[in-house]
TORKOL-4160 file (C-alpha; in steps of 0.2 Angstrom, whole numbers, padded with zeros to 4 digits, m for minus):
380
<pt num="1" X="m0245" Y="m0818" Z="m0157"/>
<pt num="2" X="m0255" Y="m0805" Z="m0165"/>
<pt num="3" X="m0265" Y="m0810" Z="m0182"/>
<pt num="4" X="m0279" Y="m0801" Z="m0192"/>
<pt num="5" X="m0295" Y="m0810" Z="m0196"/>
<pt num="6" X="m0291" Y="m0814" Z="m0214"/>
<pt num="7" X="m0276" Y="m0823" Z="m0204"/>
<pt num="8" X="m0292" Y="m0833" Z="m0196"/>
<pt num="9" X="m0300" Y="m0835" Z="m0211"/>
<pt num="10" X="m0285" Y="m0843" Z="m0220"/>
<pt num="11" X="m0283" Y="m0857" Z="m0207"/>
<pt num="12" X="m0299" Y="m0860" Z="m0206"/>
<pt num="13" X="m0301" Y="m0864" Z="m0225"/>
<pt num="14" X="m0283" Y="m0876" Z="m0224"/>
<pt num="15" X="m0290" Y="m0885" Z="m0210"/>
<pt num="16" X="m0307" Y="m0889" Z="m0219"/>
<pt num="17" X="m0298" Y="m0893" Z="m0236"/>
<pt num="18" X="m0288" Y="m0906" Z="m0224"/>
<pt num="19" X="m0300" Y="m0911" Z="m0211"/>
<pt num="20" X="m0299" Y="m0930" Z="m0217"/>
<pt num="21" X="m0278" Y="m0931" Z="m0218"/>
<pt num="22" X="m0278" Y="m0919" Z="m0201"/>
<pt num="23" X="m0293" Y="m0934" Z="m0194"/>
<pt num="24" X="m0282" Y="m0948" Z="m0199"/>
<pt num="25" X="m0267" Y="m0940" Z="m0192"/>
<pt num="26" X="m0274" Y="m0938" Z="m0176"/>
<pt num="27" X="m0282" Y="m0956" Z="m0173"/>
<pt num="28" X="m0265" Y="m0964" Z="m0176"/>
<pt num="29" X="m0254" Y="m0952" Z="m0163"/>
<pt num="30" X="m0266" Y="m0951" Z="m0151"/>
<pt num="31" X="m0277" Y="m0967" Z="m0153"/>
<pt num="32" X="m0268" Y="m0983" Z="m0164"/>
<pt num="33" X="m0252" Y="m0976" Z="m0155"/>
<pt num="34" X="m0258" Y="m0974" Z="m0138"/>
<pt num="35" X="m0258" Y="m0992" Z="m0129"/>
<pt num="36" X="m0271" Y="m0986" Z="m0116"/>
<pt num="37" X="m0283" Y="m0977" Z="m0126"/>
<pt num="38" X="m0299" Y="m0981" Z="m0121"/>
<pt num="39" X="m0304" Y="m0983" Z="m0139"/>
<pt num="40" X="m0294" Y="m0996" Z="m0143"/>
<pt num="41" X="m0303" Y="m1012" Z="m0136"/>
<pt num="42" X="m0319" Y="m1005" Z="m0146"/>
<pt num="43" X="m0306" Y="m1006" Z="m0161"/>
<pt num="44" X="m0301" Y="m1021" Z="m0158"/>
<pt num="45" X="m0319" Y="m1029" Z="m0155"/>
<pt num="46" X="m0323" Y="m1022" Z="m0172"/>
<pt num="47" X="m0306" Y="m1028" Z="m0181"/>
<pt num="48" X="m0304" Y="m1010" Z="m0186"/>
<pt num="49" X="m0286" Y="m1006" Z="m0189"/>
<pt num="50" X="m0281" Y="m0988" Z="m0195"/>
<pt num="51" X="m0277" Y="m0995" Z="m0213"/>
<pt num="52" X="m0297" Y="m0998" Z="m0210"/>
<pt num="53" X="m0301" Y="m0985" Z="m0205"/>
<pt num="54" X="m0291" Y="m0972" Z="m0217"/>
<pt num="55" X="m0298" Y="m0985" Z="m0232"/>
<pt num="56" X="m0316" Y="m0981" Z="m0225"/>
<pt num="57" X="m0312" Y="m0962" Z="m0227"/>
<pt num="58" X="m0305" Y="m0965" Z="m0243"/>
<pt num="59" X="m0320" Y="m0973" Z="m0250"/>
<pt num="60" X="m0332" Y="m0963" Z="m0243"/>
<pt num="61" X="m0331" Y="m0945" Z="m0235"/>
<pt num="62" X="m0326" Y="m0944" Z="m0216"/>
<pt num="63" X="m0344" Y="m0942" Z="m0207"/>
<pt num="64" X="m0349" Y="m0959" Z="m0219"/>
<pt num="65" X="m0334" Y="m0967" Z="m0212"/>
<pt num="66" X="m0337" Y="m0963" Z="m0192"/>
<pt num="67" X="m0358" Y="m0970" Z="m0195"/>
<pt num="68" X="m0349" Y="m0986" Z="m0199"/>
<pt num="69" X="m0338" Y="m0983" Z="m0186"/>
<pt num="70" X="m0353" Y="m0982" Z="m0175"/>
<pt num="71" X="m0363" Y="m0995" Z="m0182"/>
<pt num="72" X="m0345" Y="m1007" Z="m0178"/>
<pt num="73" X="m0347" Y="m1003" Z="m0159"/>
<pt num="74" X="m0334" Y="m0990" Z="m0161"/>
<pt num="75" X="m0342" Y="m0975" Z="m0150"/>
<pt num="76" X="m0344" Y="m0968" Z="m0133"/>
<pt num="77" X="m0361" Y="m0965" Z="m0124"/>
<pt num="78" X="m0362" Y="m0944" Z="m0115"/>
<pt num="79" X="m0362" Y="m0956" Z="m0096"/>
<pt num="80" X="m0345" Y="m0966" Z="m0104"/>
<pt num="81" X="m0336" Y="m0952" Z="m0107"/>
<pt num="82" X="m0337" Y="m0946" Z="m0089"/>
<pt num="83" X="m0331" Y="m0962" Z="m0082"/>
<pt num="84" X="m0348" Y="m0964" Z="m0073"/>
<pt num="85" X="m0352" Y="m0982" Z="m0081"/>
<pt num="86" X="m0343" Y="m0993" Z="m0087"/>
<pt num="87" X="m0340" Y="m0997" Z="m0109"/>
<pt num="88" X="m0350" Y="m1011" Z="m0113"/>
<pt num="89" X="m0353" Y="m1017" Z="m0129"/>
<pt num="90" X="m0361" Y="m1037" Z="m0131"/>
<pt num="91" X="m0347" Y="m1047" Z="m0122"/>
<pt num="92" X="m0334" Y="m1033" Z="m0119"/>
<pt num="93" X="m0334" Y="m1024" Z="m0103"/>
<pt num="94" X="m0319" Y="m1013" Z="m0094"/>
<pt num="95" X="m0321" Y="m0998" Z="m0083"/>
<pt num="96" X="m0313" Y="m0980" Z="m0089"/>
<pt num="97" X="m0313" Y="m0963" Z="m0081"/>
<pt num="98" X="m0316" Y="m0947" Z="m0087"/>
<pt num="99" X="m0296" Y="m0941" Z="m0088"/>
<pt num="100" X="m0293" Y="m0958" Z="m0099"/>
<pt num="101" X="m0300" Y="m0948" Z="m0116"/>
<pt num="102" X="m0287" Y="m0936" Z="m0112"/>
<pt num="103" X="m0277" Y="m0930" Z="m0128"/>
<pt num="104" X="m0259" Y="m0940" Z="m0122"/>
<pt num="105" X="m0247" Y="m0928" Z="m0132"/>
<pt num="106" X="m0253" Y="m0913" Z="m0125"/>
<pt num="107" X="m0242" Y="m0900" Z="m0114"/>
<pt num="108" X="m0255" Y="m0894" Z="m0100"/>
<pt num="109" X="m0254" Y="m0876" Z="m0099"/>
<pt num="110" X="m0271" Y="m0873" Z="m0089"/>
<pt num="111" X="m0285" Y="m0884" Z="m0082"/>
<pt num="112" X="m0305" Y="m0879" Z="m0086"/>
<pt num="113" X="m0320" Y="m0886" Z="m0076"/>
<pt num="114" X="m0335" Y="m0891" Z="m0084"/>
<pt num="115" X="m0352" Y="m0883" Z="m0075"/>
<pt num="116" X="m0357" Y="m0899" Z="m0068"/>
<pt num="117" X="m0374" Y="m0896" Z="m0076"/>
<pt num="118" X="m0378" Y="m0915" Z="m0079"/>
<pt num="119" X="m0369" Y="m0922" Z="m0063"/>
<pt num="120" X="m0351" Y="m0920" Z="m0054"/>
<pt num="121" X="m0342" Y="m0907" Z="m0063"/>
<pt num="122" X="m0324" Y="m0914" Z="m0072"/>
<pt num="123" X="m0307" Y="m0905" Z="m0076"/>
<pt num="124" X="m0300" Y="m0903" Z="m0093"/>
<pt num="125" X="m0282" Y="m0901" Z="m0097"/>
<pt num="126" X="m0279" Y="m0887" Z="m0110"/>
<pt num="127" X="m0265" Y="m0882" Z="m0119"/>
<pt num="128" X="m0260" Y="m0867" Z="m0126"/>
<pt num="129" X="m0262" Y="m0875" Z="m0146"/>
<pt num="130" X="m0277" Y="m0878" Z="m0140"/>
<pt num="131" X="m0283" Y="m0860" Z="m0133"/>
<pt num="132" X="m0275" Y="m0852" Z="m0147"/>
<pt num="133" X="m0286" Y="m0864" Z="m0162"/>
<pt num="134" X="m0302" Y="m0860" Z="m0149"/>
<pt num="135" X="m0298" Y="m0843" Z="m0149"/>
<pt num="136" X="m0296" Y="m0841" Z="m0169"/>
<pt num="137" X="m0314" Y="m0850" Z="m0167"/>
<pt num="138" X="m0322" Y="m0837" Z="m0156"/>
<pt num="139" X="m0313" Y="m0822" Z="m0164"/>
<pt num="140" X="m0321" Y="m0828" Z="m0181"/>
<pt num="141" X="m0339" Y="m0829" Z="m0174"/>
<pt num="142" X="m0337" Y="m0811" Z="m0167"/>
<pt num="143" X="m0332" Y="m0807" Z="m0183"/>
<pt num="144" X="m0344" Y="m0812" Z="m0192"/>
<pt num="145" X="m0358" Y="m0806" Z="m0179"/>
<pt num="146" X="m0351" Y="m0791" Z="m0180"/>
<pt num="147" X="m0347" Y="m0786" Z="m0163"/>
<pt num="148" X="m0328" Y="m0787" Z="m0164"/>
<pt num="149" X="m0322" Y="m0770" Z="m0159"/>
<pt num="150" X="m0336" Y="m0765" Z="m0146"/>
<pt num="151" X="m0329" Y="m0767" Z="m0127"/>
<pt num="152" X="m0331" Y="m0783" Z="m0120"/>
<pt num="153" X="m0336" Y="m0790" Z="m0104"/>
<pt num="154" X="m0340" Y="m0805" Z="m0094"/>
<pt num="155" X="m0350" Y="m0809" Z="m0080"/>
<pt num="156" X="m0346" Y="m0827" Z="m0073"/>
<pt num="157" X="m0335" Y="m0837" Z="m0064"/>
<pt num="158" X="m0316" Y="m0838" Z="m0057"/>
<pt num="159" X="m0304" Y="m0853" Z="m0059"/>
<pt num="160" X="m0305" Y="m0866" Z="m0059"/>
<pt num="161" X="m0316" Y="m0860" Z="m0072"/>
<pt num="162" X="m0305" Y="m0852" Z="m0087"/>
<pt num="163" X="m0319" Y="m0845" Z="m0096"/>
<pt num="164" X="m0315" Y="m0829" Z="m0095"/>
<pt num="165" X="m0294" Y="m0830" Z="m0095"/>
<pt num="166" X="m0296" Y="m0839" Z="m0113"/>
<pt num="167" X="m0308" Y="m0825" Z="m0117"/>
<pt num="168" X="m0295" Y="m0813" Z="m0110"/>
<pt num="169" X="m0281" Y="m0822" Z="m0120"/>
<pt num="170" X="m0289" Y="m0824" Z="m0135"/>
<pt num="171" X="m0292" Y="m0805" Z="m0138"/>
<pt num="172" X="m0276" Y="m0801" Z="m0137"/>
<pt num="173" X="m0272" Y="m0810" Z="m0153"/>
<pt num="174" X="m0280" Y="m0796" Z="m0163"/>
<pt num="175" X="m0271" Y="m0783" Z="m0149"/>
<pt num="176" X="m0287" Y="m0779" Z="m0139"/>
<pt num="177" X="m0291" Y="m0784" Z="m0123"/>
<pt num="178" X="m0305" Y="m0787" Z="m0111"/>
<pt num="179" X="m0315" Y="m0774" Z="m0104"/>
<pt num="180" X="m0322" Y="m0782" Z="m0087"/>
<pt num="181" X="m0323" Y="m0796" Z="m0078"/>
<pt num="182" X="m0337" Y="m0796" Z="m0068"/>
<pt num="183" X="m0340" Y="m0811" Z="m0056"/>
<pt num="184" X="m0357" Y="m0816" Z="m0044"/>
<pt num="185" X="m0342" Y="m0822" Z="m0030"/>
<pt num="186" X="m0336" Y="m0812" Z="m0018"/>
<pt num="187" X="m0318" Y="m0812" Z="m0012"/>
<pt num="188" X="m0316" Y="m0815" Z="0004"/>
<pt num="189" X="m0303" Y="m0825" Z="0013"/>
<pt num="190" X="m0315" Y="m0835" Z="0025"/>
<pt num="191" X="m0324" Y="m0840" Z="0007"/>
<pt num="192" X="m0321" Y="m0860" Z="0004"/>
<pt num="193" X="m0317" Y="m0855" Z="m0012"/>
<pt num="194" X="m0301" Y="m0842" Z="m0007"/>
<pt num="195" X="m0288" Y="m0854" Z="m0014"/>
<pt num="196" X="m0296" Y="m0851" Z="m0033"/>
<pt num="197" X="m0298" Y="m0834" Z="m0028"/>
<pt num="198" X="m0279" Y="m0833" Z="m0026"/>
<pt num="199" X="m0275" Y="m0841" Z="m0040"/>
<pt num="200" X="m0288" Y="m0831" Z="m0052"/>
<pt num="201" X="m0276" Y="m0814" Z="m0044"/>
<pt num="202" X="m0261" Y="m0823" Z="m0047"/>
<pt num="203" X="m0265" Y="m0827" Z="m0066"/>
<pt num="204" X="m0269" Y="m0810" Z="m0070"/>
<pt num="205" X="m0254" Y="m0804" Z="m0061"/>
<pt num="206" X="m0245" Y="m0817" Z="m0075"/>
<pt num="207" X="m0256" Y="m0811" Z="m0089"/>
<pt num="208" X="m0250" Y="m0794" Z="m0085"/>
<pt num="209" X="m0232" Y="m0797" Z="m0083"/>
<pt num="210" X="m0232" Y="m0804" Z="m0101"/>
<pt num="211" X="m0235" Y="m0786" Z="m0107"/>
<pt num="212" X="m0256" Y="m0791" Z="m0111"/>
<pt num="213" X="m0270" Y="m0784" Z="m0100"/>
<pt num="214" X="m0283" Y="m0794" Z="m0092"/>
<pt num="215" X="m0297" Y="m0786" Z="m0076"/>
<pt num="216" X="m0295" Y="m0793" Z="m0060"/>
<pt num="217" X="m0312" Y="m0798" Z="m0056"/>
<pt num="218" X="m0327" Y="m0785" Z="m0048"/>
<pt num="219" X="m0338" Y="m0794" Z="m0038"/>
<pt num="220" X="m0357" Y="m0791" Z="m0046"/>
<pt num="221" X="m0371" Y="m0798" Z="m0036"/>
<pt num="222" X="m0381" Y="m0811" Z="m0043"/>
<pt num="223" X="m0396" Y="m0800" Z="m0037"/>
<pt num="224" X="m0391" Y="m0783" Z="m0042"/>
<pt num="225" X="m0384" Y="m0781" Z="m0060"/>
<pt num="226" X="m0388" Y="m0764" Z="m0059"/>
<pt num="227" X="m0368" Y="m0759" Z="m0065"/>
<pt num="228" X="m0366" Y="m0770" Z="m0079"/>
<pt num="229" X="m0383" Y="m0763" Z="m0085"/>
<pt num="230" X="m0375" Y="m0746" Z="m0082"/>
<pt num="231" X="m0359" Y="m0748" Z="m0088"/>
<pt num="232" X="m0368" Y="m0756" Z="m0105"/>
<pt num="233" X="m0379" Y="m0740" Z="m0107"/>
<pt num="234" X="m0362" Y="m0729" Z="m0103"/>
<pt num="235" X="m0354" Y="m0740" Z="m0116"/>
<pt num="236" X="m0367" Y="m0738" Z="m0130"/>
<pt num="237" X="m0367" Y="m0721" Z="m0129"/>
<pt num="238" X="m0347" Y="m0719" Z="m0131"/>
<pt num="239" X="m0342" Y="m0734" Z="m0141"/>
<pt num="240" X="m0359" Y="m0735" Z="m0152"/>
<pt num="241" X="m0360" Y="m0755" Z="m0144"/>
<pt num="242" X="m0356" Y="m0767" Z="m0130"/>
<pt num="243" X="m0355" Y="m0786" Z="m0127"/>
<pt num="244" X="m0356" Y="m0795" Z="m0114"/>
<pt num="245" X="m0356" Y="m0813" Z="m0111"/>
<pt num="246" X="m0364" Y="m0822" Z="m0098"/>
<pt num="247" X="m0374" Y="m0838" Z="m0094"/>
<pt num="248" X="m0390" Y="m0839" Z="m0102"/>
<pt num="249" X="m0401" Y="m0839" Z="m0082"/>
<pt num="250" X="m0389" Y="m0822" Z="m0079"/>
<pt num="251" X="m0395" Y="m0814" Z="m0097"/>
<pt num="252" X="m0413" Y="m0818" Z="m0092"/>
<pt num="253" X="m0408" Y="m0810" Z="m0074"/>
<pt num="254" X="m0402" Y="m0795" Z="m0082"/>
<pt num="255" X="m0414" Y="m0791" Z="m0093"/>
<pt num="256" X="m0427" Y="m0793" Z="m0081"/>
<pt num="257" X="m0421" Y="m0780" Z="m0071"/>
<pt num="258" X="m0416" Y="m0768" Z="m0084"/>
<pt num="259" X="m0435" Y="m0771" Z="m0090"/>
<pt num="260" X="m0441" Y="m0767" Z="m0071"/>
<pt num="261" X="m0429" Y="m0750" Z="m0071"/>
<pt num="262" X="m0436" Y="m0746" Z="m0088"/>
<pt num="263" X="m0417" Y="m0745" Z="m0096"/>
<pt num="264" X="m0416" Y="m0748" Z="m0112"/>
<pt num="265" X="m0400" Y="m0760" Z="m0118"/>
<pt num="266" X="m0402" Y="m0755" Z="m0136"/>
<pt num="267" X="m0386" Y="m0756" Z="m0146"/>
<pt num="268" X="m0379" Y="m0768" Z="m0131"/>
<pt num="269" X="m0375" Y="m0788" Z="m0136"/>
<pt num="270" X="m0378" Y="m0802" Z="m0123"/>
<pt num="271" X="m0368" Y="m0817" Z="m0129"/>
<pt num="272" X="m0373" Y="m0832" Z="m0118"/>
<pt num="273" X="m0369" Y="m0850" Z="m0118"/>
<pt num="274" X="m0370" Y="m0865" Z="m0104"/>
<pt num="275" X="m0386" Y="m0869" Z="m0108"/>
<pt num="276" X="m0398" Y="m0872" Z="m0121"/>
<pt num="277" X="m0408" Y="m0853" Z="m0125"/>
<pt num="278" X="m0426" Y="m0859" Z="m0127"/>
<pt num="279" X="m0439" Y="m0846" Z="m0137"/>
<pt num="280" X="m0444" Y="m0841" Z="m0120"/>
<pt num="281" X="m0427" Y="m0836" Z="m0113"/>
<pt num="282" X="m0422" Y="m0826" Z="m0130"/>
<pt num="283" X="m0439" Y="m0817" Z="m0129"/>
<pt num="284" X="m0435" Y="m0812" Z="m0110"/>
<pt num="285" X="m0416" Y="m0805" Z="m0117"/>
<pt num="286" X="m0420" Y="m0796" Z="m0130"/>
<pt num="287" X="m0436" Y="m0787" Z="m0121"/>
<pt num="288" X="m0424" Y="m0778" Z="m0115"/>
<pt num="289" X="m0418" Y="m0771" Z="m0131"/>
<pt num="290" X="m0402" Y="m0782" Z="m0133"/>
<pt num="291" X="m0396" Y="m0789" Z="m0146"/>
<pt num="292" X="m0394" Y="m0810" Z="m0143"/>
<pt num="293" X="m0377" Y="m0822" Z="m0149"/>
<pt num="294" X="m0380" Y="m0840" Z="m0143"/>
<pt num="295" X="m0363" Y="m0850" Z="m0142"/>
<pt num="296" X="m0362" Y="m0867" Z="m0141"/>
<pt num="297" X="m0345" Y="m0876" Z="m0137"/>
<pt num="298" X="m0342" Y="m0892" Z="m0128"/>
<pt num="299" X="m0327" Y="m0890" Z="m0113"/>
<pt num="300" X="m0319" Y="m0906" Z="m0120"/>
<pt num="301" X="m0318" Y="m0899" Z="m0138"/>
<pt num="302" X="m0321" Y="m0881" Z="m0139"/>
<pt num="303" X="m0333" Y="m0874" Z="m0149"/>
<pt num="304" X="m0345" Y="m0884" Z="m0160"/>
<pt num="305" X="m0357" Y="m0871" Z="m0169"/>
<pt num="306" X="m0357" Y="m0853" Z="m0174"/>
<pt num="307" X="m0375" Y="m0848" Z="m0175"/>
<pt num="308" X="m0382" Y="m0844" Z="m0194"/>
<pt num="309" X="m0383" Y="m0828" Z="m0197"/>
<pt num="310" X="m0400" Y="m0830" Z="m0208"/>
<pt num="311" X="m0407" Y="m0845" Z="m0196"/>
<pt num="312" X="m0423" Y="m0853" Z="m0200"/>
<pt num="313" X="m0426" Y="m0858" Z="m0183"/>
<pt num="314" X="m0420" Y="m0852" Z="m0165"/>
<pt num="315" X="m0403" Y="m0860" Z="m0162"/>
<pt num="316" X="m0399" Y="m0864" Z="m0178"/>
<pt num="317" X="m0381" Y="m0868" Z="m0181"/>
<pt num="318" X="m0365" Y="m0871" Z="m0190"/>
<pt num="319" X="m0355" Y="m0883" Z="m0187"/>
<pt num="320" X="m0337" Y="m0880" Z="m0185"/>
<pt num="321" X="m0331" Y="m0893" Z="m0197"/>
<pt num="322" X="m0314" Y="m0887" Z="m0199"/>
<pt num="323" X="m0309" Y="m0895" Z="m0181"/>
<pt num="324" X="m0325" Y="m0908" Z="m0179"/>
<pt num="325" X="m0336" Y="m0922" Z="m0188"/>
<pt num="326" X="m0353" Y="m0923" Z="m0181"/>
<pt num="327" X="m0365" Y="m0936" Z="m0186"/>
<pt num="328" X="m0380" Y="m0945" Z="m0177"/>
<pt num="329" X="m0386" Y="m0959" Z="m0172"/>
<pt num="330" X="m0404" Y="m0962" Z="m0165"/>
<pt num="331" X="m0404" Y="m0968" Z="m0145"/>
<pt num="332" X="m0419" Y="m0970" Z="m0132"/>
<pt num="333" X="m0420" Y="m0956" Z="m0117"/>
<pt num="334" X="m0435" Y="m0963" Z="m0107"/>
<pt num="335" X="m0442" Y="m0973" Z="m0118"/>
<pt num="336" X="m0441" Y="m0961" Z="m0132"/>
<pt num="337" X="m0429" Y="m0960" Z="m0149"/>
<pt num="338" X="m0420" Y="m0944" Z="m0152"/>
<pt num="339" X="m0406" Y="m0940" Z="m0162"/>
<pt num="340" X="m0390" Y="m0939" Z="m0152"/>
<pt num="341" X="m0375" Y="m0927" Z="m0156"/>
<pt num="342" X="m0358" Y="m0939" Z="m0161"/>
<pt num="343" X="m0344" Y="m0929" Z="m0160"/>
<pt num="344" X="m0326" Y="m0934" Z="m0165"/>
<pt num="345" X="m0311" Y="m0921" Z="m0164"/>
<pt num="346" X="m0300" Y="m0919" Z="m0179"/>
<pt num="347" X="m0286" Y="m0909" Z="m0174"/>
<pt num="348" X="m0270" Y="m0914" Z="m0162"/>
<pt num="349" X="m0273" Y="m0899" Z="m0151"/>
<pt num="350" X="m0291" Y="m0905" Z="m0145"/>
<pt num="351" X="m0290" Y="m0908" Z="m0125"/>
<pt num="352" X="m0301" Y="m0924" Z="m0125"/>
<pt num="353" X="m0299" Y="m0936" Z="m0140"/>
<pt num="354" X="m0315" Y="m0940" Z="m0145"/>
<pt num="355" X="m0322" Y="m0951" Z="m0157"/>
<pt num="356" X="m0341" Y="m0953" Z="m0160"/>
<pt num="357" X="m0343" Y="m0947" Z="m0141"/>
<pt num="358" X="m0359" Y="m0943" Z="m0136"/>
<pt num="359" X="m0362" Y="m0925" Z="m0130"/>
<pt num="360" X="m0379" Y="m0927" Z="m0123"/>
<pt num="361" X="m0387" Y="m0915" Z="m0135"/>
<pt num="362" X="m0401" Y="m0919" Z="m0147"/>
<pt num="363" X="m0406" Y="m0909" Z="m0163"/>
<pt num="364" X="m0407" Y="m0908" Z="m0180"/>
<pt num="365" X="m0394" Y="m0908" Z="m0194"/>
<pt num="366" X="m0397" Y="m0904" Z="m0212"/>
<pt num="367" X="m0387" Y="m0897" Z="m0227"/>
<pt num="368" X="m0393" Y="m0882" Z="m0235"/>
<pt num="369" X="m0384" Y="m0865" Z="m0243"/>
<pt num="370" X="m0392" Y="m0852" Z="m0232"/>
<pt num="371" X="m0381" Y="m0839" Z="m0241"/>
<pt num="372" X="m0373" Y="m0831" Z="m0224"/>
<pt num="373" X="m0355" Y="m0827" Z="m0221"/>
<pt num="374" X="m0351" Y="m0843" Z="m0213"/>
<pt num="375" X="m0359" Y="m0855" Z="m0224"/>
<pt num="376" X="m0348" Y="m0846" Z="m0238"/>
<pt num="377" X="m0332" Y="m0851" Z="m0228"/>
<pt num="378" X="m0338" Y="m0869" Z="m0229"/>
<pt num="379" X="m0344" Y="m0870" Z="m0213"/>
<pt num="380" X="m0360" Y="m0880" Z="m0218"/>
């Protein structure tokens, strides 16, 4: 289904104008009516029933309501989340796994992977509400980055990571389509990882029989990026601009050696994500003449913030309210207090049902008008 950005922008404003009846909605299908949600005994501890809960939304405002919530015992820890401890809080005690926070009314039309950048990696279930409310998410930021239009590239992994298949998909809601898919793994049917090889072919081949257009993957060495830099200059100079999105260790790669060839990537955007971009790793990207677009998106949940267009601060961010609550709550990591990211999903589509989970992030929140084009779509 085909829809223009004003489409976007339409169900992005409805979902924030209902964000505490969609919240309240989604707790009782998929929580207070699921008998083995792993939330439930951390209800029941605090004598939270959803007439509780809706009359603490009422009361209040919905990120008020999930502090209290959190202050109750009603909350998971980053480690709970994954199954790889057990949920304890005082007397209460019961094992989960990662797959129990799975949304129960959910069709799965695709699996993801997460990275495995903090331990084992874990499979998420998706479904295709879900990859089309992500993908009105992502169109919107390119949007408002201004890059929508420009050929667009990836450079990352195959199934079972669906990176690049969501990206694929969701360009063809607004009839356009990727332009590469570029990938450091080499096809090769002694490689242990044939079997996702075949199955990346095979879901292109599916993509394509539907009548929209997705790459098959071209191998790119992780030590020679030399024709995504070329294709990017090509690009620039036929299209007036380029994206490409990547991990934030691959950008650094990239640049550097566009750097070391002397190539200027002026006019060319390098969108990465996966992991944090530090004032030194943006430095290093946009050395290179690049313009930088840091995403930040939880596997679970999909995306979280769309960065600021005036930022006072490197990663600063918008969070995407119309589909989560974020608060924070103050823990100890080695001894030392920081402000951890609580997040809790508000829409039925959402692959994990989370409520205050932790994401193992820390940061800063604050309210302030910074005037941009998101803040004015009351993404705060």
């Amino acid at each position: 289904e085909t829809r223009t950005i004003d489409d976007i922008k339409t169900v992005v404003r409805q979902q924030i104008e209902n964000r505490e009846e969609n919240f309240l909605n989604t707790i009782r299908a998929s929580i207070f009516n699921y008998p083995q949600s792993p939330y439930l005994p951390l209800l029941k501890r605090a004598k939270l029933t959803h007439a509780d809960v809706e009359r603490l939304v009422s009361e209040n405002d919905l990120e008020s309501a999930l502090e209290e919530l959190y202050d109750a015992g009603v909350y998971v820890t980053f480690e709970e989340l994954k199954g790889r401890v057990p949920i304890k809080r005082g007397d209460l005690e019961y094992c989960v796994t990662n797959s129990d926070f799975d949304n129960p009314n959910l069709t799965a039309s695709m699996l993801s992977q997460t990275s495995g950048s903090t331990g084992v990696p874990s499979r998420t279930k998706l479904d295709l509400d879900f990859v089309q409310q992500d993908g009105n998410n992502h169109l919107l930021m390119y949007h408002i980055h201004e890059i929508l239009g420009y050929p667009l590239s990836t450079w990352g992994g195959i199934l079972p990571d669906t990176t690049t298949l969501d990206i694929a998909l969701r360009l063809t809601m607004l009839d356009d389509s990727l332009a590469n898919w570029f990938t450091p793994y080499r096809f090769s049917s002694a490689s242990p990882t044939w079997y996702y090889t075949f199955l990346t072919y095979i879901s292109v081949a599916m993509v394509r029989l539907q009548g929209a257009y997705c790459p098959f993957p071209q191998y790119i060495s992780m030590n020679d990026p030399l024709p995504i830099i070329r294709w990017m200059i090509e690009t620039v100079k036929t299209h007036g601009g380029c994206v490409v999105i990547m991990a934030v260790s691959k950008a650094v790669r990239l640049s550097l050696i566009a750097q070391e060839q002397n190539l200027d990537l002026t006019g060319a955007t390098l969108m990465v994500g996966g992991e944090p971009s530090t004032e030194a790793k943006i430095k290093s990207i946009e050395d290179c003449g690049a313009k930088h677009i840091s995403q930040y998106s939880f596997t679970e949940a999909g995306m979280i913030g769309i960065p600021c267009r005036k930022p006072k601060a490197t990663g600063d961010m918008h969070v995407m309210r119309n589909h989560m609550a974020l608060i924070q709550r103050s823990i100890e990591v080695f001894d030392q207090p920081v402000d951890a990211v609580c997040l809790t999903t508000l829409l039925p589509s959402s692959p994990k049902m989370l409520l205050n989970a932790q994401t193992d992030d820390f940061g800063i929140t604050e309210t302030r008008d910074c005037g941009c084009p998101v803040h004015e779509l009351g993404l705060h």
